[in-house]
C-alpha positions, 0 to 999 in steps of 0.5 A: 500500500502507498499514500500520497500526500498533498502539500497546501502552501497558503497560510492565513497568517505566520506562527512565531514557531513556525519553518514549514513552507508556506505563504500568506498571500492567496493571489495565486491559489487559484493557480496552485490547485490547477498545479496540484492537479497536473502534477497528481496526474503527472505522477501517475506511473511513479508506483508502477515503474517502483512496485516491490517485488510483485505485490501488486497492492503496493501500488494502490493508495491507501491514504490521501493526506491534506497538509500544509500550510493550512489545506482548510484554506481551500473551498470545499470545492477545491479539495473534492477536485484534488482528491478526484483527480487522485482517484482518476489517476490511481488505484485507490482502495475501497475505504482510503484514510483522507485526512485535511489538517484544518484550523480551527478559525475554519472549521465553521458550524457549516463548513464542518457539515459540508466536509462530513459530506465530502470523501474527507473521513479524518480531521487533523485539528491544530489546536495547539492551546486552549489558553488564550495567552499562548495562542497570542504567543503563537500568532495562532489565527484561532482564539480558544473559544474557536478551539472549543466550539470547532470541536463541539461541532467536529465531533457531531459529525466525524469519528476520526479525528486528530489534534495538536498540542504543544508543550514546554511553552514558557509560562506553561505550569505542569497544571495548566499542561494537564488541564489542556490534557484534559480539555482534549480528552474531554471530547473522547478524541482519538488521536493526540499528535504532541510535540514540544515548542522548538525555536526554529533559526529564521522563525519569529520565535527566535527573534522574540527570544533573542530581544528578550520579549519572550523566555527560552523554552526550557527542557526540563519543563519540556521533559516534565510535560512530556512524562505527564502526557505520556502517563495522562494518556496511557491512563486513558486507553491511549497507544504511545505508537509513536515519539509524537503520537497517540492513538485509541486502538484502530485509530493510529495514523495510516498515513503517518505510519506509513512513513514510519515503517517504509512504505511508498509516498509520493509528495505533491506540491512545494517542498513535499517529500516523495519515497519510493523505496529505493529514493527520495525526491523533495519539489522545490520549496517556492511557489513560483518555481514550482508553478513555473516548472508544473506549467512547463511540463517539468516536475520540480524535484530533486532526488537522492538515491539511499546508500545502505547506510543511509537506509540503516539510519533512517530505519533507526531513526523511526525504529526508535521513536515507534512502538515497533522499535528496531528489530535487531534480526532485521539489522542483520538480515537486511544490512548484514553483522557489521552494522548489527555489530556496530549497533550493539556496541553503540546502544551498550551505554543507552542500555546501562543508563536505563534509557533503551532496553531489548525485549523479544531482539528488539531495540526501544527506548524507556519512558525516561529515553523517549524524550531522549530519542533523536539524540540516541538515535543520532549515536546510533548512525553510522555514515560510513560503513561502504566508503 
C-alpha cells in the first residue's frame, strides 16, 4: 500500500514557531490547485515503474493526506477536485484514510457539515492551546473559544479525528499542561499528535527570544510535560505508537505510519517529500518555481538515491521513536553483522543508563529515553560503513 500526500502552501497568517513552507498571500491559489492537479496526474506511473517485488497492492493508495500550510484554506470545492483527480489517476482502495489538517478559525458550524459530506473521513485539528495567552504567543489565527466550539461541532459529525498540542511553552505550569490534557480528552478524541515548542533559526520565535520579549523554552519543563502526557494518556486507553503520537486502538495514523515503517509516498506540491523505496525526491520549496516548472511540463524535484547506510539510519531513526522499535534480526538480515555489530556496541551505554532496553531482539527506548530519542538515535548512525 502507498499514500500520497498533498502539500497546501497558503497560510492565513505566520506562527512565531513556525519553518514549514508556506505563504500568506492567496493571489495565486487559484493557480496552485490547477498545479496540484497536473502534477497528481503527472505522477501517475511513479508506483508502477517502483512496485516491490510483485505485490501488486503496493501500488494502490491507501491514504490521501491534506497538509500544509493550512489545506482548510481551500473551498470545499477545491479539495473534492484534488482528491478526484487522485482517484482518476490511481488505484485507490475501497475505504482510503483522507485526512485535511484544518484550523480551527475554519472549521465553521457549516463548513464542518459540508466536509462530513465530502470523501474527507479524518480531521487533523491544530489546536495547539486552549489558553488564550499562548495562542497570542503563537500568532495562532484561532482564539480558544474557536478551539472549543470547532470541536463541539467536529465531533457531531466525524469519528476520526486528530489534534495538536504543544508543550514546554514558557509560562506553561505542569497544571495548566494537564488541564489542556484534559480539555482534549474531554471530547473522547482519538488521536493526540504532541510535540514540544522548538525555536526554529529564521522563525519569529527566535527573534522574540533573542530581544528578550519572550523566555527560552526550557527542557526540563519540556521533559516534565512530556512524562505527564505520556502517563495522562496511557491512563486513558491511549497507544504511545509513536515519539509524537497517540492513538485509541484502530485509530493510529495510516498515513503517518506509513512513513514510519517504509512504505511508498509520493509528495505533491512545494517542498513535499516523495519515497519510493529505493529514493527520495523533495519539489522545490517556492511557489513560483514550482508553478513555473508544473506549467512547463517539468516536475520540480530533486532526488537522492539511499546508500545502505543511509537506509540503516533512517530505519533507526523511526525504529526508535515507534512502538515497533528496531528489530535487531532485521539489522542483520537486511544490512548484514557489521552494522548489527556496530549497533550493539553503540546502544551498550543507552542500555546501562536505563534509557533503551531489548525485549523479544528488539531495540526501544524507556519512558525516561523517549524524550531522549533523536539524540540516541543520532549515536546510533553510522555514515560510513561502504566508503
Amino acid at each position: 500500500m502507498s499514500g500520497i500526500y498533498i502539500h497546501i502552501p497558503f497560510c492565513k497568517q505566520a506562527c512565531n514557531y513556525c519553518d514549514f513552507h508556506f505563504s500568506t498571500s492567496m493571489k495565486k491559489k487559484d493557480e496552485m490547485v490547477l498545479a496540484l492537479a497536473k502534477e497528481i496526474a503527472m505522477r501517475k506511473n511513479e508506483l508502477l515503474s517502483r512496485s516491490f517485488g510483485n505485490d501488486q497492492s503496493d501500488n494502490q493508495i491507501e491514504t490521501i493526506y491534506f497538509g500544509g500550510g493550512t489545506p482548510s484554506v481551500l473551498t470545499n470545492d477545491e479539495i473534492n477536485f484534488l482528491i478526484s483527480e487522485v482517484y482518476k489517476n490511481y488505484d485507490v482502495v475501497e475505504n482510503p484514510e483522507i485526512t485535511l489538517e484544518a484550523n480551527p478559525d475554519d472549521l465553521s458550524a457549516e463548513r464542518i457539515l459540508e466536509l462530513s459530506k465530502s470523501p474527507i473521513n479524518r480531521l487533523s485539528i491544530g489546536i495547539q492551546s486552549f489558553y488564550e495567552d499562548d495562542l497570542k504567543m503563537m500568532n495562532r489565527a484561532h482564539n480558544s473559544e474557536e478551539a472549543i466550539k470547532c470541536l463541539q461541532e467536529a465531533t457531531k459529525y466525524f469519528d476520526n479525528i486528530s489534534l495538536d498540542l504543544i508543550y514546554g511553552i514558557p509560562g506553561l505550569t505542569d497544571e495548566m499542561w494537564k488541564k489542556n490534557i484534559e480539555t482534549a480528552l474531554s471530547f473522547g478524541i482519538p488521536h493526540i499528535s504532541s510535540y514540544a515548542l522548538t525555536v526554529e533559526p529564521k522563525t519569529a520565535l527566535r527573534k522574540l527570544i533573542d530581544t528578550g520579549k519572550i523566555a527560552e523554552p526550557q527542557d526540563e519543563v519540556a521533559s516534565n510535560h512530556f512524562i505527564i502526557l505520556v502517563e495522562t494518556l496511557q491512563q486513558n486507553d491511549f497507544i504511545h505508537y509513536e515519539l509524537s503520537n497517540f492513538g485509541k486502538e484502530g485509530y493510529f495514523s495510516k498515513n503517518n505510519s506509513a512513513y514510519w515503517l517504509g512504505k511508498k509516498y509520493i509528495g505533491i506540491g512545494p517542498s513535499a517529500h516523495s519515497y519510493d523505496g529505493e529514493k527520495r525526491g523533495w519539489n522545490v520549496a517556492n511557489n513560483s518555481l514550482y508553478l513555473k516548472s508544473i506549467q512547463n511540463d517539468e516536475l520540480p524535484i530533486e532526488t537522492e538515491i539511499l546508500t545502505i547506510s543511509d537506509r540503516y539510519n533512517e530505519y533507526i531513526m523511526t525504529g526508535l521513536r515507534t512502538i515497533w522499535g528496531v528489530s535487531l534480526d532485521r539489522i542483520e538480515n537486511e544490512f548484514g553483522l557489521e552494522y548489527l555489530n556496530y549497533l550493539k556496541k553503540q546502544s551498550q551505554k543507552f542500555l546501562n543508563d536505563e534509557l533503551l532496553f531489548i525485549e523479544n531482539n528488539i531495540l526501544k527506548p524507556t519512558l525516561k529515553g523517549k524524550f531522549l530519542t533523536d539524540g540516541i538515535a543520532s549515536d546510533l548512525f553510522y555514515l560510513n560503513l561502504e566508503e
